[in-house]
PQR file with spaces between the fields and no chain letter, atoms N, CA, C, O and H, PARSE charges and radii, in Angstrom:
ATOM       1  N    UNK     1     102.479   32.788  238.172 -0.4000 1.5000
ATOM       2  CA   UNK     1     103.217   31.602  238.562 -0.0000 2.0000
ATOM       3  C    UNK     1     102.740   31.096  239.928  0.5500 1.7000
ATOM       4  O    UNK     1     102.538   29.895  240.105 -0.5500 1.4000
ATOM       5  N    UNK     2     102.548   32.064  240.957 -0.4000 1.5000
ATOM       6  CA   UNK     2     102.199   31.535  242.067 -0.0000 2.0000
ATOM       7  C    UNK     2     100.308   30.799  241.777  0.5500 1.7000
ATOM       8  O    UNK     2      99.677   29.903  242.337 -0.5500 1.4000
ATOM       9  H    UNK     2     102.712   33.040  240.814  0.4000 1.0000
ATOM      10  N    UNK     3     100.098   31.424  241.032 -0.4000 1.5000
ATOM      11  CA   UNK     3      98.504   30.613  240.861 -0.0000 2.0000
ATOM      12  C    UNK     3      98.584   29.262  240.319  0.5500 1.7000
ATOM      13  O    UNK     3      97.895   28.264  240.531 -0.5500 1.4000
ATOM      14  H    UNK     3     100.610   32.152  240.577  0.4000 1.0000
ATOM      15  N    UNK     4      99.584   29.472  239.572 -0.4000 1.5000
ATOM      16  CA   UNK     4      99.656   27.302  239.078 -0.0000 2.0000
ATOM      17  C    UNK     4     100.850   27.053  240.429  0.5500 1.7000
ATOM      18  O    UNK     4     101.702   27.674  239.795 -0.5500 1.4000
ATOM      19  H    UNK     4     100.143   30.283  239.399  0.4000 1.0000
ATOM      20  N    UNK     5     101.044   26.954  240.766 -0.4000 1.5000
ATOM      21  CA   UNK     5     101.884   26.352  242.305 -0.0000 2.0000
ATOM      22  C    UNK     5     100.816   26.183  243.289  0.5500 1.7000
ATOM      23  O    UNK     5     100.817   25.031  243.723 -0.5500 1.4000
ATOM      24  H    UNK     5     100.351   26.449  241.281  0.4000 1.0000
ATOM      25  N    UNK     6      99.986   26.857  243.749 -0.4000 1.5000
ATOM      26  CA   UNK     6      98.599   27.246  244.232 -0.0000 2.0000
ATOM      27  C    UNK     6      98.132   26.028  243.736  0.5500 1.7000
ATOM      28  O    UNK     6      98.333   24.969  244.331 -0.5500 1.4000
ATOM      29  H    UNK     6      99.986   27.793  243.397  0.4000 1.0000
ATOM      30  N    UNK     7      97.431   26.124  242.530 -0.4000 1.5000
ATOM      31  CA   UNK     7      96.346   25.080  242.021 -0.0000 2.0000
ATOM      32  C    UNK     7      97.383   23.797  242.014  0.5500 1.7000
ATOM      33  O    UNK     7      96.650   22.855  242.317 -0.5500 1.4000
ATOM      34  H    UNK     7      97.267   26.984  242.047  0.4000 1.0000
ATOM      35  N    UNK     8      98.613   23.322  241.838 -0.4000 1.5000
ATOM      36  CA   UNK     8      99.220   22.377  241.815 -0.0000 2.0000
ATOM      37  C    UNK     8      99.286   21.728  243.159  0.5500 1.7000
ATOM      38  O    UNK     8      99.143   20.507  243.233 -0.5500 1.4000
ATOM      39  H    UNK     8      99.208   24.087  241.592  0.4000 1.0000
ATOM      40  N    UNK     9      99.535   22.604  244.451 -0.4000 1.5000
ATOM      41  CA   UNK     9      99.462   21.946  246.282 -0.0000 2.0000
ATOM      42  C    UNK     9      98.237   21.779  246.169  0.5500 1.7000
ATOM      43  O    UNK     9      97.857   20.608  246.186 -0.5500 1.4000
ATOM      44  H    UNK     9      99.650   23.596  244.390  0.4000 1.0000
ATOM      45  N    UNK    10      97.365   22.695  246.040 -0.4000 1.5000
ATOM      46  CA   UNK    10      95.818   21.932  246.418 -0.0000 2.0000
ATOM      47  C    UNK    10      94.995   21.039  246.349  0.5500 1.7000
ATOM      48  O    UNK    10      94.325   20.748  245.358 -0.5500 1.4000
ATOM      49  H    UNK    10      97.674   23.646  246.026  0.4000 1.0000
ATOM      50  N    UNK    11      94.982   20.613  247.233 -0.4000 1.5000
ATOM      51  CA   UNK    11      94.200   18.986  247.585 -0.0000 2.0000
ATOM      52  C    UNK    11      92.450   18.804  247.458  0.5500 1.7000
ATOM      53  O    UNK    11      91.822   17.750  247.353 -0.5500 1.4000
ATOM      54  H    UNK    11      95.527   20.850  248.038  0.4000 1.0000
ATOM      55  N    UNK    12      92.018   19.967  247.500 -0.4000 1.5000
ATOM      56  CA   UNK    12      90.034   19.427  247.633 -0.0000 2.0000
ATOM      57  C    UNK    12      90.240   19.115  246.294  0.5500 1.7000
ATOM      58  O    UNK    12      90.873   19.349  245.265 -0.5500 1.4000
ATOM      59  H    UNK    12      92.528   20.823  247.585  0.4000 1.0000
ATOM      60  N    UNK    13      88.843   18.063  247.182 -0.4000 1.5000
ATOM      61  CA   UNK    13      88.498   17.451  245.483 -0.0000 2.0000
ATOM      62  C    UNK    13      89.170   15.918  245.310  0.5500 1.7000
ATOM      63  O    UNK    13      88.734   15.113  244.487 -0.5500 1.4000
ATOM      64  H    UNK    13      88.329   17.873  248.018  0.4000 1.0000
ATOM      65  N    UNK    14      90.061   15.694  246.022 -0.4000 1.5000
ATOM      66  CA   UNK    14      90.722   14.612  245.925 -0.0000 2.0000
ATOM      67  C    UNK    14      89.919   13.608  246.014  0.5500 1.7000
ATOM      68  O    UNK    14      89.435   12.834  245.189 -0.5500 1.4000
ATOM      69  H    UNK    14      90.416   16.348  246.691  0.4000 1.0000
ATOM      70  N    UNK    15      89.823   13.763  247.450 -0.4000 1.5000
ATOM      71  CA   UNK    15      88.709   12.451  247.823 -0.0000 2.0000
ATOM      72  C    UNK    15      87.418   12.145  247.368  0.5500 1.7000
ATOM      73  O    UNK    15      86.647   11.242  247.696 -0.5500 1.4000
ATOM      74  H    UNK    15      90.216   14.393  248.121  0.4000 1.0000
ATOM      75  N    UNK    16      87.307   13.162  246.461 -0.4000 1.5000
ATOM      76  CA   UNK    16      85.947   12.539  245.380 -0.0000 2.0000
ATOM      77  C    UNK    16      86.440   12.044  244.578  0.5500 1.7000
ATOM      78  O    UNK    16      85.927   10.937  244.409 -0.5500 1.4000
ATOM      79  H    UNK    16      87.932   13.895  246.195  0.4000 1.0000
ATOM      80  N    UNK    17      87.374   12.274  243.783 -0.4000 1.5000
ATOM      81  CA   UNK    17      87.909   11.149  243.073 -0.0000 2.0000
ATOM      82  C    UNK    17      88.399    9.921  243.149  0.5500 1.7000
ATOM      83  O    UNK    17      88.277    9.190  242.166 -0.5500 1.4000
ATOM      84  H    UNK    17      87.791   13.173  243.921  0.4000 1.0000
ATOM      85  N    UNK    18      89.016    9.474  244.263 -0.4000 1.5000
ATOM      86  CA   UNK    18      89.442    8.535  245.239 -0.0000 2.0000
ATOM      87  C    UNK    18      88.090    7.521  245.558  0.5500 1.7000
ATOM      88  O    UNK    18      88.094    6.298  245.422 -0.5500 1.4000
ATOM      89  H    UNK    18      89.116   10.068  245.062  0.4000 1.0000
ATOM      90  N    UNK    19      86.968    8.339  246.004 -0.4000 1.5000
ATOM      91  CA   UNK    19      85.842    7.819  246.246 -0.0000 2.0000
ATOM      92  C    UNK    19      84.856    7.091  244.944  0.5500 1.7000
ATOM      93  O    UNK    19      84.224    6.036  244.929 -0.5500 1.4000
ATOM      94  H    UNK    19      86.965    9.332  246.113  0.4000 1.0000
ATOM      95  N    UNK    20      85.031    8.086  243.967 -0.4000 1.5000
ATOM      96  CA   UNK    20      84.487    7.813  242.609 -0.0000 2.0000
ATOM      97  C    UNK    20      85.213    6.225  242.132  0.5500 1.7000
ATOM      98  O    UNK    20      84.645    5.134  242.102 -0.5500 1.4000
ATOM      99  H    UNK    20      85.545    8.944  243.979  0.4000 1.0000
ATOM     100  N    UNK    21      86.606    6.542  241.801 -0.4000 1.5000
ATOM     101  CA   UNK    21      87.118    5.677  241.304 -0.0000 2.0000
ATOM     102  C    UNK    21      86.928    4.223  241.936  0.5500 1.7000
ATOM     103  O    UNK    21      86.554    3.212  241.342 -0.5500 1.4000
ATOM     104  H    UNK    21      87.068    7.429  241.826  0.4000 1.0000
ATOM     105  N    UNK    22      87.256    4.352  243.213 -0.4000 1.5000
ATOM     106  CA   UNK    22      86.358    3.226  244.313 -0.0000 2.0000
ATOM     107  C    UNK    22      85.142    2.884  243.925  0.5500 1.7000
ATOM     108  O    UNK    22      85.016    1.681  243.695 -0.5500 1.4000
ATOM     109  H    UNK    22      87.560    5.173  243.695  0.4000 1.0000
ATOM     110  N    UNK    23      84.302    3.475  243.791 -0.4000 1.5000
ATOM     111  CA   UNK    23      82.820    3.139  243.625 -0.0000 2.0000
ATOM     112  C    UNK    23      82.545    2.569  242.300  0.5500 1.7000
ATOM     113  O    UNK    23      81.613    1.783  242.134 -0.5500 1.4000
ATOM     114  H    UNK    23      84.405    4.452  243.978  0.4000 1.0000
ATOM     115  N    UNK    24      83.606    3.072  241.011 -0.4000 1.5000
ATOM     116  CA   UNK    24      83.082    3.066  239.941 -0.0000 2.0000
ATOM     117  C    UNK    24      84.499    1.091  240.018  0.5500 1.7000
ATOM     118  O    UNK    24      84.674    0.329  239.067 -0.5500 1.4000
ATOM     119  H    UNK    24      84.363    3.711  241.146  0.4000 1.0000
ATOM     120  N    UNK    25      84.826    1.019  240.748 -0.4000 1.5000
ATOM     121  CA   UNK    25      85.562   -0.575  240.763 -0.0000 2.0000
ATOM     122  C    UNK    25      84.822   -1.358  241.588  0.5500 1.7000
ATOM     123  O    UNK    25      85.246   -2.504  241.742 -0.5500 1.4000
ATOM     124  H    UNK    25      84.685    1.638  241.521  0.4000 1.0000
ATOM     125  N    UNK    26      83.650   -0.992  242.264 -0.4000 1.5000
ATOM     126  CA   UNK    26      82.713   -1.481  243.115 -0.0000 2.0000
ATOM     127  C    UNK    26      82.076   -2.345  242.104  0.5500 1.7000
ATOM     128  O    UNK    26      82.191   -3.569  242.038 -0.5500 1.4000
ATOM     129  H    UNK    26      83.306   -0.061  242.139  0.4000 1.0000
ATOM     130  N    UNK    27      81.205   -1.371  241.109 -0.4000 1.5000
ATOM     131  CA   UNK    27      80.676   -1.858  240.410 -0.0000 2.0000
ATOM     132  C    UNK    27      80.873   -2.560  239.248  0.5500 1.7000
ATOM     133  O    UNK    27      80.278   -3.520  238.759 -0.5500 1.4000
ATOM     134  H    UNK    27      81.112   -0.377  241.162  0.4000 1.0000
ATOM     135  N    UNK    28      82.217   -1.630  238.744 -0.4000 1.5000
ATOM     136  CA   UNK    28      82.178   -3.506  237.465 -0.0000 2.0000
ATOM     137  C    UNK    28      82.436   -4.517  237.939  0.5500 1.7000
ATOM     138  O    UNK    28      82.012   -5.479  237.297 -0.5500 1.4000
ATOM     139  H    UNK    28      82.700   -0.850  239.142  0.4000 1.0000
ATOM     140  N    UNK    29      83.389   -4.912  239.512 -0.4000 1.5000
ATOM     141  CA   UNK    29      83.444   -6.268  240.061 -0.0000 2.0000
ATOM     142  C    UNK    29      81.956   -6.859  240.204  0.5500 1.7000
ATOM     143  O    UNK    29      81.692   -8.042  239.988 -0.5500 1.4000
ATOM     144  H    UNK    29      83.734   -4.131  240.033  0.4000 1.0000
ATOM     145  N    UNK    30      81.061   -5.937  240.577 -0.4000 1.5000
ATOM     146  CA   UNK    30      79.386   -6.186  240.874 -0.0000 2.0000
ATOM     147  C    UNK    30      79.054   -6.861  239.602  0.5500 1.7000
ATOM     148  O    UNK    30      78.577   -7.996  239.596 -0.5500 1.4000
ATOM     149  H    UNK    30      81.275   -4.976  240.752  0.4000 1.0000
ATOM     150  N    UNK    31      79.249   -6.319  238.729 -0.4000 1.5000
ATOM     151  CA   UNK    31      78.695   -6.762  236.862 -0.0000 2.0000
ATOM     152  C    UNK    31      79.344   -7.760  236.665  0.5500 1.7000
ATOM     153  O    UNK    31      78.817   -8.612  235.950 -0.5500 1.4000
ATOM     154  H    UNK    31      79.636   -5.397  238.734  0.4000 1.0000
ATOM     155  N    UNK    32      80.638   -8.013  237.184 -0.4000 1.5000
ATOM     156  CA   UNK    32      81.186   -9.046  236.594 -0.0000 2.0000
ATOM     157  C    UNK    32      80.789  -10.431  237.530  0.5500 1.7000
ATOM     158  O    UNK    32      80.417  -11.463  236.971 -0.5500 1.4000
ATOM     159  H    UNK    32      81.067   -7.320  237.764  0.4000 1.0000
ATOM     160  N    UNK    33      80.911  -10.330  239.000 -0.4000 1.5000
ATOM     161  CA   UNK    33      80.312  -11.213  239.462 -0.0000 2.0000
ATOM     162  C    UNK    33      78.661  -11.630  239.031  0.5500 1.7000
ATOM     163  O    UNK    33      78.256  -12.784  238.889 -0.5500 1.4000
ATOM     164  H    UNK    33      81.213   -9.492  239.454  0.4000 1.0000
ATOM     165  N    UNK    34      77.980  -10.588  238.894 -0.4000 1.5000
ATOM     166  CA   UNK    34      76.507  -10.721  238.253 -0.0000 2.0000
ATOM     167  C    UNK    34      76.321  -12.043  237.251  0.5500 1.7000
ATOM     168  O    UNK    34      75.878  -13.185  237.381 -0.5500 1.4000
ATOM     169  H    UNK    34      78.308   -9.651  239.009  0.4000 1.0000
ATOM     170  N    UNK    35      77.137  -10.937  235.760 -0.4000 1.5000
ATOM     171  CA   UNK    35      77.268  -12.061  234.978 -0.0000 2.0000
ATOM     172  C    UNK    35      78.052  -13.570  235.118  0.5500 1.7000
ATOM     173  O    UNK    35      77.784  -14.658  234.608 -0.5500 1.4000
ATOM     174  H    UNK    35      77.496  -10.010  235.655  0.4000 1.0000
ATOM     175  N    UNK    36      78.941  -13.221  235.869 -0.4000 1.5000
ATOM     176  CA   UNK    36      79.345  -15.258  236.502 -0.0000 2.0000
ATOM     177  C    UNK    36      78.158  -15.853  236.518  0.5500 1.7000
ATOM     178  O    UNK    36      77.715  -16.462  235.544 -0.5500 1.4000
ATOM     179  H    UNK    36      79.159  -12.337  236.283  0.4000 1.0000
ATOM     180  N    UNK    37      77.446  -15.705  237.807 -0.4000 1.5000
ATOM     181  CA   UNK    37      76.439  -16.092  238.515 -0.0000 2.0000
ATOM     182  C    UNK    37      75.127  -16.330  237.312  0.5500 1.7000
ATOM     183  O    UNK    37      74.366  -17.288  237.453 -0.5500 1.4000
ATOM     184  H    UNK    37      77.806  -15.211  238.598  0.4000 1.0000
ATOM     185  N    UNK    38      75.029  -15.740  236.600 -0.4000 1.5000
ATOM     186  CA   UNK    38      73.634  -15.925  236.230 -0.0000 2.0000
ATOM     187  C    UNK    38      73.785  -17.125  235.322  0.5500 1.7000
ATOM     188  O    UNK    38      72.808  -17.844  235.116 -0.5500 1.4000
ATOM     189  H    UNK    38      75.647  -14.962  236.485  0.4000 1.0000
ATOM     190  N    UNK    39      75.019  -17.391  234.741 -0.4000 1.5000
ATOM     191  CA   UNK    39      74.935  -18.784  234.221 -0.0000 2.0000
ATOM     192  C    UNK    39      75.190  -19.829  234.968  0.5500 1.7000
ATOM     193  O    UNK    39      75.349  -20.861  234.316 -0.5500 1.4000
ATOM     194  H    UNK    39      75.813  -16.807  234.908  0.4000 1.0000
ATOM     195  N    UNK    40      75.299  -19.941  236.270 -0.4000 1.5000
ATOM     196  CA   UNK    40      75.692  -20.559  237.165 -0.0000 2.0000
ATOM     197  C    UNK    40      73.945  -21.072  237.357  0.5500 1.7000
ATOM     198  O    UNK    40      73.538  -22.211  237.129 -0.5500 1.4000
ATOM     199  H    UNK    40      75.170  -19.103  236.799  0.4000 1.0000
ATOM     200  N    UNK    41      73.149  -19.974  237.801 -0.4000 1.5000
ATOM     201  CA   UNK    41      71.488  -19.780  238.159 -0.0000 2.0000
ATOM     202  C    UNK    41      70.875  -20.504  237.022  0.5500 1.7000
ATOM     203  O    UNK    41      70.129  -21.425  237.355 -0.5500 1.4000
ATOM     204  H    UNK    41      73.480  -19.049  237.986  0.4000 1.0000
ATOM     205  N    UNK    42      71.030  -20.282  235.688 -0.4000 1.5000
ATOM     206  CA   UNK    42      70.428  -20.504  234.506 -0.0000 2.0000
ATOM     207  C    UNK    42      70.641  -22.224  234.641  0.5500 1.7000
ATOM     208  O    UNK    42      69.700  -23.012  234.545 -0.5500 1.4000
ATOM     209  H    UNK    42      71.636  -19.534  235.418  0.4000 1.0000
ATOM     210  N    UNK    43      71.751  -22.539  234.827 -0.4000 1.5000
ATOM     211  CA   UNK    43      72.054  -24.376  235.012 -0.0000 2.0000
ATOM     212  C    UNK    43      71.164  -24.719  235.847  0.5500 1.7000
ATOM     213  O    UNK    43      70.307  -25.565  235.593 -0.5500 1.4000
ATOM     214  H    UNK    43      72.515  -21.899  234.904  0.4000 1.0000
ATOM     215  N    UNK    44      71.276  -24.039  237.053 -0.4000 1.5000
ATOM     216  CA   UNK    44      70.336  -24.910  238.312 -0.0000 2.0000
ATOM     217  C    UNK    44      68.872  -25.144  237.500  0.5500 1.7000
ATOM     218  O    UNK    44      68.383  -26.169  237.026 -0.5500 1.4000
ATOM     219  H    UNK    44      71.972  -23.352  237.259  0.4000 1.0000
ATOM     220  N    UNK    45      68.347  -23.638  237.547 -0.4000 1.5000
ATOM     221  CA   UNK    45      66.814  -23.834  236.527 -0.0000 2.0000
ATOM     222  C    UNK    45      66.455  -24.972  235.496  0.5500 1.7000
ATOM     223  O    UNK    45      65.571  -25.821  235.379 -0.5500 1.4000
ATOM     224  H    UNK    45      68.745  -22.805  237.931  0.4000 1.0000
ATOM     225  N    UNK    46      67.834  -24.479  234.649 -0.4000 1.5000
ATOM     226  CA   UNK    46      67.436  -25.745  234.105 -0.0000 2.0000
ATOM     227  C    UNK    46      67.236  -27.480  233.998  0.5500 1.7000
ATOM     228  O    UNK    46      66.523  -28.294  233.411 -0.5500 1.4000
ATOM     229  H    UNK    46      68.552  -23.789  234.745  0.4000 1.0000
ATOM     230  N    UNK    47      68.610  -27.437  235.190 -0.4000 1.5000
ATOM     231  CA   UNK    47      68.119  -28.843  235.789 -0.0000 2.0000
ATOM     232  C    UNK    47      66.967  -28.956  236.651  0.5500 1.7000
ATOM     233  O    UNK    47      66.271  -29.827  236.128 -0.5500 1.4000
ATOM     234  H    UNK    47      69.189  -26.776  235.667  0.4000 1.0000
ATOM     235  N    UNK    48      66.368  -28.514  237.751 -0.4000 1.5000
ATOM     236  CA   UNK    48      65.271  -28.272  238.420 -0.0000 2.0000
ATOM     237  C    UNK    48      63.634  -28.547  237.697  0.5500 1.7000
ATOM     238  O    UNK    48      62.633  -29.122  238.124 -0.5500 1.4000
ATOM     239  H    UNK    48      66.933  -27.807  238.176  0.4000 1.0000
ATOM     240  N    UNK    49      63.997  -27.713  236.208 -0.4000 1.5000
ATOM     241  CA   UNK    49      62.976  -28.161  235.263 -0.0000 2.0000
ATOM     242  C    UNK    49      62.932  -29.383  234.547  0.5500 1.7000
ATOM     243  O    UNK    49      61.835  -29.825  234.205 -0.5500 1.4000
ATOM     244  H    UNK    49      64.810  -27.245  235.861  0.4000 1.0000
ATOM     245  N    UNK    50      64.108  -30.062  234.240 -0.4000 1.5000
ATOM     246  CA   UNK    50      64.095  -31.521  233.975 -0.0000 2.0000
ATOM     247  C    UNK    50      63.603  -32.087  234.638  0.5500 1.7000
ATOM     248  O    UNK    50      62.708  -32.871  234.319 -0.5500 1.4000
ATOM     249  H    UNK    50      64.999  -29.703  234.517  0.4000 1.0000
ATOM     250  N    UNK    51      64.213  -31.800  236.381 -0.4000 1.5000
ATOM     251  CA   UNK    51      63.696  -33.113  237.013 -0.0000 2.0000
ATOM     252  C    UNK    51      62.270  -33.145  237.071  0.5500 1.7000
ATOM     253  O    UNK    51      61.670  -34.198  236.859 -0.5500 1.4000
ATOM     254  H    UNK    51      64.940  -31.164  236.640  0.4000 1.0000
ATOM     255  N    UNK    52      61.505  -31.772  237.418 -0.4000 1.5000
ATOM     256  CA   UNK    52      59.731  -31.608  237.700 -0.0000 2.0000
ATOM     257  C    UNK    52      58.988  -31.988  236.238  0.5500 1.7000
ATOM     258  O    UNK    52      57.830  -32.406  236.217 -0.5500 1.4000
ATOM     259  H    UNK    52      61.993  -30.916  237.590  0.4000 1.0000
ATOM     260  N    UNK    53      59.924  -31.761  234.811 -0.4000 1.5000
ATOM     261  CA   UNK    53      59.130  -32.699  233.939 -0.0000 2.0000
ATOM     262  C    UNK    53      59.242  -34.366  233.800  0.5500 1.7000
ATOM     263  O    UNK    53      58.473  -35.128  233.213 -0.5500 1.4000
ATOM     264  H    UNK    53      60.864  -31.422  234.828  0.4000 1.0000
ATOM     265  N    UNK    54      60.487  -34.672  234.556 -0.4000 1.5000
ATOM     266  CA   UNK    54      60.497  -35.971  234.480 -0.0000 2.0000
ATOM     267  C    UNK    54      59.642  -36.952  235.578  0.5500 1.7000
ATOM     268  O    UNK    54      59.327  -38.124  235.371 -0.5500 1.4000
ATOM     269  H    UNK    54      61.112  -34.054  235.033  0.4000 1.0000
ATOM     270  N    UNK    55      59.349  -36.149  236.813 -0.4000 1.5000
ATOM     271  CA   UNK    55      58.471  -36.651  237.693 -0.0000 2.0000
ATOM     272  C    UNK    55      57.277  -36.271  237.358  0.5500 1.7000
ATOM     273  O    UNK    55      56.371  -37.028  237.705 -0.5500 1.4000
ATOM     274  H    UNK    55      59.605  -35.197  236.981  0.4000 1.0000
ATOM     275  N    UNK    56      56.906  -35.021  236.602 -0.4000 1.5000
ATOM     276  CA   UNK    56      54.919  -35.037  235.937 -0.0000 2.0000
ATOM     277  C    UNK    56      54.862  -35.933  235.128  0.5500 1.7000
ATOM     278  O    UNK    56      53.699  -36.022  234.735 -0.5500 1.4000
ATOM     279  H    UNK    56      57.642  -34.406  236.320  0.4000 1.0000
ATOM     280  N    UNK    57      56.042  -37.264  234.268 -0.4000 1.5000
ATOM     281  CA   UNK    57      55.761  -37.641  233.222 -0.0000 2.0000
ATOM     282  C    UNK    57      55.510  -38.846  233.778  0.5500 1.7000
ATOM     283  O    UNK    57      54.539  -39.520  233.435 -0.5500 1.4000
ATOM     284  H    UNK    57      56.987  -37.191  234.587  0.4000 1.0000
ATOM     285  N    UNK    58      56.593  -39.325  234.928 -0.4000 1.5000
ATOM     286  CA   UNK    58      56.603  -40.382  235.341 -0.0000 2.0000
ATOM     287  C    UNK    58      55.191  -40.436  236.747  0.5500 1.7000
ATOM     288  O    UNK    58      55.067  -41.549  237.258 -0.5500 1.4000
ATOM     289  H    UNK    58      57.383  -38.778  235.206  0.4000 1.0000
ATOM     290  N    UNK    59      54.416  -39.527  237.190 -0.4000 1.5000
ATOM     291  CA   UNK    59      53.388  -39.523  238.016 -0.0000 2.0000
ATOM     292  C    UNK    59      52.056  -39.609  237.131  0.5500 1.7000
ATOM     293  O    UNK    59      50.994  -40.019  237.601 -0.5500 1.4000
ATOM     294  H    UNK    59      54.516  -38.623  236.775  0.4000 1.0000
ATOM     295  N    UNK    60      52.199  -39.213  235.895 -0.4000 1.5000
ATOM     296  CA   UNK    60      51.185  -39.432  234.877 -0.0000 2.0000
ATOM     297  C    UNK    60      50.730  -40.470  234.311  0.5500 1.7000
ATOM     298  O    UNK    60      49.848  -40.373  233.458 -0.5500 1.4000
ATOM     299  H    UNK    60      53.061  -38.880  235.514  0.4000 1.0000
C-alpha cells in the first residue's frame, strides 16, 4: 500500500509531459497555420503569373 501512495505523490516525469503536450500543440497550430497560408501563397502565384503572361503577350 505504501508503494502505490509512493508512486501516486510522485512528481518526476511531470514536466515532460507538460513539455510534450506543449510541444506536440506547438505543432499542429504550426500545420494548421501552414496549411491556411499555402492557399493564401498559391493565389498570389497565381495572380503574379497572369499578370507576367499578360504583359509577355501584350510586349510581344
Amino acid at each position: 500500500m505504501t508503494f502505490l501512495r509512493n508512486f501516486w505523490k510522485d512528481e518526476q516525469g511531470q514536466d515532460l509531459i507538460e513539455y510534450t503536450l506543449l510541444m506536440a500543440f506547438v505543432a499542429l497550430a504550426s500545420a494548421a497555420l501552414f496549411l491556411g497560408a499555402g492557399g493564401s501563397i498559391n493565389k498570389i502565384w497565381q495572380i503574379s503569373n497572369g499578370q507576367l503572361a499578360n504583359a509577355a503577350t501584350a510586349a510581344s
